[in-house]
Structures are given as structure tokens and as C-alpha cells.
C-alpha positions as CSV (number, residue, x, y, z in Angstrom):
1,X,100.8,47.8,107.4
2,X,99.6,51.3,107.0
3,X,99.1,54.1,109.5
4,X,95.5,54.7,110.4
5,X,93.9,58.0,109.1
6,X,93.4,59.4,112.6
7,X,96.7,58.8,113.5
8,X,98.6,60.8,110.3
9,X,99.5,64.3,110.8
10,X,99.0,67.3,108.8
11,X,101.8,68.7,106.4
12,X,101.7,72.1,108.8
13,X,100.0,70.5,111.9
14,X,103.4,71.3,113.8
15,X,102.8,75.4,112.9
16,X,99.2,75.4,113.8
17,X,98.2,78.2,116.1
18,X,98.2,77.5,119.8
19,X,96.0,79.2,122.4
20,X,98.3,78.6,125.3
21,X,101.8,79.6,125.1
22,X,105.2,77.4,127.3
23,X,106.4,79.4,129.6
24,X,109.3,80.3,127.7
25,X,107.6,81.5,125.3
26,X,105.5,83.7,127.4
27,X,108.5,85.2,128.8
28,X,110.0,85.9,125.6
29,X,107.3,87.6,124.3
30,X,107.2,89.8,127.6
31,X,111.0,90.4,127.2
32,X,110.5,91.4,123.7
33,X,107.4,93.9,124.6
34,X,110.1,95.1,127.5
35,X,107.1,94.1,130.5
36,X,109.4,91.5,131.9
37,X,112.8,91.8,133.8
38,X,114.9,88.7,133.5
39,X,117.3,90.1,136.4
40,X,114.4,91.3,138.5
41,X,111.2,89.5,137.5
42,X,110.8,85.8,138.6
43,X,109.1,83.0,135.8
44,X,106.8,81.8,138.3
45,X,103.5,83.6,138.5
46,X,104.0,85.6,135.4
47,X,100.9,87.6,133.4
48,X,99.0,86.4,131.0
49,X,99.9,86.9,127.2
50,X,97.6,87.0,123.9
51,X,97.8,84.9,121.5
52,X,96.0,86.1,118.7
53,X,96.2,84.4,115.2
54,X,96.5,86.7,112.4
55,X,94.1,86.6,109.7
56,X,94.7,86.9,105.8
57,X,93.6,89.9,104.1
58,X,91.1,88.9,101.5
59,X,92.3,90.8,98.2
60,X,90.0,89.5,95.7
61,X,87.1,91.4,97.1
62,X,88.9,94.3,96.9
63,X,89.8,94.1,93.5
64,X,86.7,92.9,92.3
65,X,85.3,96.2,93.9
66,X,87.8,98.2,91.7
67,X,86.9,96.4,88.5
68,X,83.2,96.8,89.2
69,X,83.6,100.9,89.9
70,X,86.5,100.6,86.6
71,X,83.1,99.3,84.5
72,X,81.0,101.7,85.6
73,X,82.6,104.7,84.1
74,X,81.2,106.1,81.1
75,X,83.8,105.5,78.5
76,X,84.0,102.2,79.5
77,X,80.2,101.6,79.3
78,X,80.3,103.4,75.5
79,X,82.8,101.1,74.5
80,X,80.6,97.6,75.2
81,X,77.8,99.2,73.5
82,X,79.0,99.4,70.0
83,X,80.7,95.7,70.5
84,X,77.2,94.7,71.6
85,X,75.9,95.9,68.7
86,X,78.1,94.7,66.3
87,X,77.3,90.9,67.8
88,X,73.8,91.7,66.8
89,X,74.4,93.0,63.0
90,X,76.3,89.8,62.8
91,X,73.4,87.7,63.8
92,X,70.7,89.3,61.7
């Protein structure tokens, strides 16, 4: 038999981002932003910790910004013309 579709997992459904955090990994986090004291702190009734997903930077927008300024410039606008006008010599 096969598995039904609602039951079948992701290939990176275990590394999704989670909102809420174990308590070890809370205190971890704490530890590692030195704002908890294992020897002096107790794990119940700790403070809350962020969890904020990071984002991708979108590159191609950026680049396509660079190669629309790059076609802008004069030299590169003279040098389309005369192969713009070639294409039309042909044609006639």
C-alpha cells in the first residue's frame, strides 16, 4: 500500500523554522547572548527569546539594476546603434 499524500513529509520539513523554541534551546541561546547564568539563573520562568527567520537576499534585482544603469551609458548606447543599423541595410 502507499502512504497517503497528507501523511508524507517534506525533504526539509524537519529544518523548517519554528516559532517556539524547547527550553533548552531557549537557554542556550541566552547562554550564548551571556543573559543567562547556568550557576545562578534557574530554567524555570525564563525570558522570552526571538525567533526570527532570516530572509534571502534577492541578488537578481540588484544585478539587473546594474545592467540597466551599464546600458545606459553613452558608449554603450552608440555601440547598438550602428548594429541596429546594419540589421536594417541587410533587410533593404
Amino acid at each position: 500500500m502507499t502512504i497517503h499524500p497528507s501523511l508524507k513529509t517534506k525533504s526539509g520539513a524537519l529544518n523548517q523554522h519554528r516559532n517556539v523554541l524547547t527550553r533548552t534551546e531557549r537557554i542556550s541561546r541566552l547562554v550564548n547572548e551571556e543573559r543567562f547564568d547556568l550557576a545562578t539563573n534557574s530554567a524555570l520562568g525564563i525570558i522570552k527569546v526571538r525567533s526570527i527567520k532570516a530572509r534571502a537576499v534577492k541578488k537578481k534585482k540588484e544585478a539587473a539594476a546594474e545592467g540597466a544603469a551599464g546600458a545606459a551609458t553613452p558608449a554603450a548606447a552608440g555601440a547598438a546603434a550602428p548594429a541596429a543599423g546594419g540589421a536594417a541595410a541587410k533587410k533593404k
